[in-house]
C-alpha positions in Angstrom: 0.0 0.0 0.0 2.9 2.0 0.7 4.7 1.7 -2.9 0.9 2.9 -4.7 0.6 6.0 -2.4 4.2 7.1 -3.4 3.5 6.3 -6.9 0.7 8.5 -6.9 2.7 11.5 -4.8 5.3 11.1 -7.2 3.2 10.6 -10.7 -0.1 12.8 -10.2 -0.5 13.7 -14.5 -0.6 9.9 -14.9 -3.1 9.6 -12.5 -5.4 13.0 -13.7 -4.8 11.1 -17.2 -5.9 7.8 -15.5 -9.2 9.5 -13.4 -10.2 11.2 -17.3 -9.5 8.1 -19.5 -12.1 6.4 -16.5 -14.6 9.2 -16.5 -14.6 9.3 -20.5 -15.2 5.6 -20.3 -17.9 6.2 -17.7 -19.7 8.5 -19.6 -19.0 7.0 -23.2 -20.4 3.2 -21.8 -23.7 5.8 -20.4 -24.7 6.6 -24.0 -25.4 2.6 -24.9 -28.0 2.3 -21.6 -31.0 1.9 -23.0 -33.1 5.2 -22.4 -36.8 4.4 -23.2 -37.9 3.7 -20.1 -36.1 6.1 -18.2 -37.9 8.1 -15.3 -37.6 11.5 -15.4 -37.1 13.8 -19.4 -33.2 14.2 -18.1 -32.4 11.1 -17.8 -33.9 10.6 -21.3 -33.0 13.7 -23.3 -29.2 14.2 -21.6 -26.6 12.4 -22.8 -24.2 10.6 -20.0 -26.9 12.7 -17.0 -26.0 10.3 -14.2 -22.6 10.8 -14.9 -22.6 14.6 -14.9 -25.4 14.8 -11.9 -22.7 12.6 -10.5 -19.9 14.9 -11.0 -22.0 17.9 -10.0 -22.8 16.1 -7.0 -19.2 15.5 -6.1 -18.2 19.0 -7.0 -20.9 20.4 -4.7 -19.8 17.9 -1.5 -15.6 19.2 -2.1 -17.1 22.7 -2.4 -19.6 22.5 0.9 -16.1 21.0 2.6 -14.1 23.0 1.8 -16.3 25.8 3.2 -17.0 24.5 6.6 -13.3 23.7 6.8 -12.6 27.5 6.3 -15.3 28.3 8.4 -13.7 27.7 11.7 -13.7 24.1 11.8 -9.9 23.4 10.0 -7.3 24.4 12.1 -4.6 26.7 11.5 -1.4 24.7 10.5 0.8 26.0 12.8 -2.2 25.2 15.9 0.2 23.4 17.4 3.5 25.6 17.4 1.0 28.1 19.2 0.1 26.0 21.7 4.0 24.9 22.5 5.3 28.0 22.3 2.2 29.5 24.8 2.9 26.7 27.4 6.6 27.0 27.1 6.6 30.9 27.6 3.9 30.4 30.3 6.7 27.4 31.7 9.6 29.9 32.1 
């Protein structure tokens, strides 16, 4: 497990490259499901919809994340530098 997270720290356009060539596949092998009976007009009418609702979807969870993280709820990096360097000072 080791070796694959170092390959991917160390080789991250092959694996954007990798992550499209998959996506393009996902959404090319959409276009042959058969539509006629689909449920709702989008699903009928828009090419590859559950795999841009899916993408959407994703985008919209990172984004969310990414906002409560800046919210207050990430710490600062150096969070615990502060606190050492409080309780040292307060030590002395």
């Amino acid at each position: 497990m080791t070796a694959l997270i170092e390959y991917v720290q160390t080789h991250p356009r092959t694996v954007g490259t990798l992550c499209c060539v998959l996506l393009a596949g996902i959404a090319g092998g959409s276009l042959l499901v058969d539509t006629h009976h689909a449920h709702t007009w989008a699903e009928q009418h828009v090419p590859a919809f559950w795999s841009l609702f899916g993408f959407a979807a994703a985008a919209v969870i990172i984004g969310a994340a990414r906002w409560f993280g800046r919210s207050g709820i990430q710490a600062p990096t150096d969070f615990y530098e502060r606190s050492n360097a409080t309780s040292c000072e307060e030590e002395a």
